[in-house]
C-alpha positions as CSV (number, residue, x, y, z in Angstrom):
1,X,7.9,0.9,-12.7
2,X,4.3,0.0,-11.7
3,X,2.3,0.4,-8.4
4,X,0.5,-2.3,-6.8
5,X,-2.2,-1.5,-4.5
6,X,-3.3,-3.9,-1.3
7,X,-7.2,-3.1,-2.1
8,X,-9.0,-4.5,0.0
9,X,-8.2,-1.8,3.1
10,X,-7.0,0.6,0.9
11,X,-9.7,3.9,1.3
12,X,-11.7,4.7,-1.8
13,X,-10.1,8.4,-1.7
14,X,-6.9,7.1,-2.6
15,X,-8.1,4.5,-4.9
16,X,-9.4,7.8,-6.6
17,X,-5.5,9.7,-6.6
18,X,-4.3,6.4,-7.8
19,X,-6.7,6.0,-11.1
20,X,-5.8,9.8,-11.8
21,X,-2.2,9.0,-11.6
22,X,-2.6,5.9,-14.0
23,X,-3.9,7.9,-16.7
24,X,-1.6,11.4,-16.5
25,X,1.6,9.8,-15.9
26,X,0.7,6.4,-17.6
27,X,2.2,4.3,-15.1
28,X,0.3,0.8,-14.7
29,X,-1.7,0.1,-11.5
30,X,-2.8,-3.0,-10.6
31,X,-5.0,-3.3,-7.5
32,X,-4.8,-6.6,-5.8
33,X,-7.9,-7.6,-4.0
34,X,-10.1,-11.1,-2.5
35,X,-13.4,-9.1,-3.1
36,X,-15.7,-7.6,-6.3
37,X,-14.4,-3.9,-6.9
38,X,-15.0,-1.9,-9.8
39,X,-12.5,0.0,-11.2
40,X,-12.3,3.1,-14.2
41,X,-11.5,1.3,-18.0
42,X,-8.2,2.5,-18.4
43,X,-5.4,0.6,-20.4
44,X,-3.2,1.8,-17.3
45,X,-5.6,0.3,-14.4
46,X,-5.6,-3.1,-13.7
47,X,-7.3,-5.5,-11.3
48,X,-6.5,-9.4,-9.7
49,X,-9.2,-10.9,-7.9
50,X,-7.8,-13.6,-5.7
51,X,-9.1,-15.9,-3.2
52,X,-10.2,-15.7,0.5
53,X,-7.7,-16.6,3.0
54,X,-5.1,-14.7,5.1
55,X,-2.3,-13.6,3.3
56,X,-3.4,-14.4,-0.4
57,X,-3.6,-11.0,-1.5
58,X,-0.5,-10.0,-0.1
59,X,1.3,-13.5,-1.1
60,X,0.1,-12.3,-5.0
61,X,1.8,-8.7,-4.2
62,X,5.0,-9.7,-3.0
63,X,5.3,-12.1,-6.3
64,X,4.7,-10.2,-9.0
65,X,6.3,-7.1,-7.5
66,X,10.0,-6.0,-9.0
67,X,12.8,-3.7,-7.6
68,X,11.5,-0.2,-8.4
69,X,7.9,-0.6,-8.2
70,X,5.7,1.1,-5.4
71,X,3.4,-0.8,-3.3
72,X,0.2,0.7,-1.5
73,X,-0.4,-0.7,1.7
74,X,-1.2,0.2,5.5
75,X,-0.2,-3.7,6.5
76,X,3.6,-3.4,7.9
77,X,4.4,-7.2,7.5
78,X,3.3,-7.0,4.4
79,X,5.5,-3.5,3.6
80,X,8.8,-5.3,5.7
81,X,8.1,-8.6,2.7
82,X,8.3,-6.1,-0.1
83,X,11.4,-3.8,1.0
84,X,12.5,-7.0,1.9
85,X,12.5,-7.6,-2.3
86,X,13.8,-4.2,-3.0
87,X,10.6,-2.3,-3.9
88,X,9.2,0.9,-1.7
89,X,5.8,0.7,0.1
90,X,3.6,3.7,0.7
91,X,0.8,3.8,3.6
92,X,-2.3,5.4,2.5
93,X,-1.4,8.1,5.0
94,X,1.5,9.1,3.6
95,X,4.0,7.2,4.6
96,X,7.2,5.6,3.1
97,X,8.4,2.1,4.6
98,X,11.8,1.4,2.6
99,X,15.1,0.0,4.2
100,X,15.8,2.6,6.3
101,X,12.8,2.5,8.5
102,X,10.9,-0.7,8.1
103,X,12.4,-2.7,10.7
104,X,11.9,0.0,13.6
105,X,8.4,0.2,12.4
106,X,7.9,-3.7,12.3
107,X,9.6,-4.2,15.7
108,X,7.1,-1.5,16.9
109,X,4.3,-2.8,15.2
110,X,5.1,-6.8,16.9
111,X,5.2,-4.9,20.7
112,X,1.7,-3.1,20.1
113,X,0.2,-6.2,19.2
114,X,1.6,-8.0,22.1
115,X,-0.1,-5.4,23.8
116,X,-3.2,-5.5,22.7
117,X,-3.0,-9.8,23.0
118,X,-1.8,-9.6,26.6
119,X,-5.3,-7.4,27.1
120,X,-3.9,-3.6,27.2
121,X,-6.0,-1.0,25.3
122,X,-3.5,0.9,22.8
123,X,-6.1,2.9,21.1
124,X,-7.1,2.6,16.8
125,X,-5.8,4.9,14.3
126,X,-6.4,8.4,13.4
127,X,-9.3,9.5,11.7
128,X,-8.6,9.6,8.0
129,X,-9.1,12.8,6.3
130,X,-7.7,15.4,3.9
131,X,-4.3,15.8,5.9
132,X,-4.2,12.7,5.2
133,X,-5.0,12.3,1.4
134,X,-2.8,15.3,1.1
135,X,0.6,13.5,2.7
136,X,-0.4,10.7,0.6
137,X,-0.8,12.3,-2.7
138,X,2.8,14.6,-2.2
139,X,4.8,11.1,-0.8
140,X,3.0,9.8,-4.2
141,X,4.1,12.5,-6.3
142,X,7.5,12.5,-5.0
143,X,8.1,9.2,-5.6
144,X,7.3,9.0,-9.3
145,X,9.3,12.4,-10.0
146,X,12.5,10.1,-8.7
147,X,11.4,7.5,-10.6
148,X,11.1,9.0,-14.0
């Protein structure tokens, strides 16, 4: 198992659980990003700098990812691609997008943003905080006590 991390959006607070993780439970994370980002030396943290463009990060992601691992994203399209390929996908806030949810969530997702083209205001997202962090860092630990 391994967890990939889309990096570029992904909030330096969970960055921060993720390195910990890496090193107790020695489960290789690779962030995934199209910009400079340092991370901790740890044989258990990795990093692949890709190009600009849309979808180049996420293209990268969904390549190298295998059945089992855990990817770290907010981006649904990019969550509906990898439980699409039989991995799990975790929002920062907390939440798990797997087979069971992921198309309500992208069918959702496609209306607001018909929405918000046809000129409606629908509002950003919650503040992100320690509730937040919190959900994140139990979904986190539950998923690697299954795994294991």
């Amino acid at each position: 198992m391994k967890i990939w991390v889309d990096a570029d959006a992904c909030p330096r607070a969970i960055k921060d659980i993720l390195f910990r993780v890496a090193d107790r439970t020695e489960i290789p994370v690779t962030l995934v990003t199209n910009q400079g980002l340092r991370i901790p030396d740890s044989a258990y943290i990795n990093l692949i700098r890709v190009g600009q463009g849309a979808d180049i990060a996420d293209d990268e992601i969904v390549n190298k990812c295998q059945v089992g691992d855990l990817i770290i994203t907010a981006d649904i399209p990019l969550a509906a691609r990898i439980v699409e390929k039989g991995a799990l996908a975790l929002d920062p806030r907390g939440k798990i997008y797997d087979k069971n949810n992921i198309g309500q969530i992208l069918d959702m997702r496609n209306f607001m943003d018909t929405l918000r083209g046809s000129g409606v205001e629908t509002g950003g997202p919650a503040s992100f905080g320690q509730k937040e962090r919190f959900k994140f860092a139990n979904e986190l630990d539950k998923f690697i006590a299954q795994s294991h």
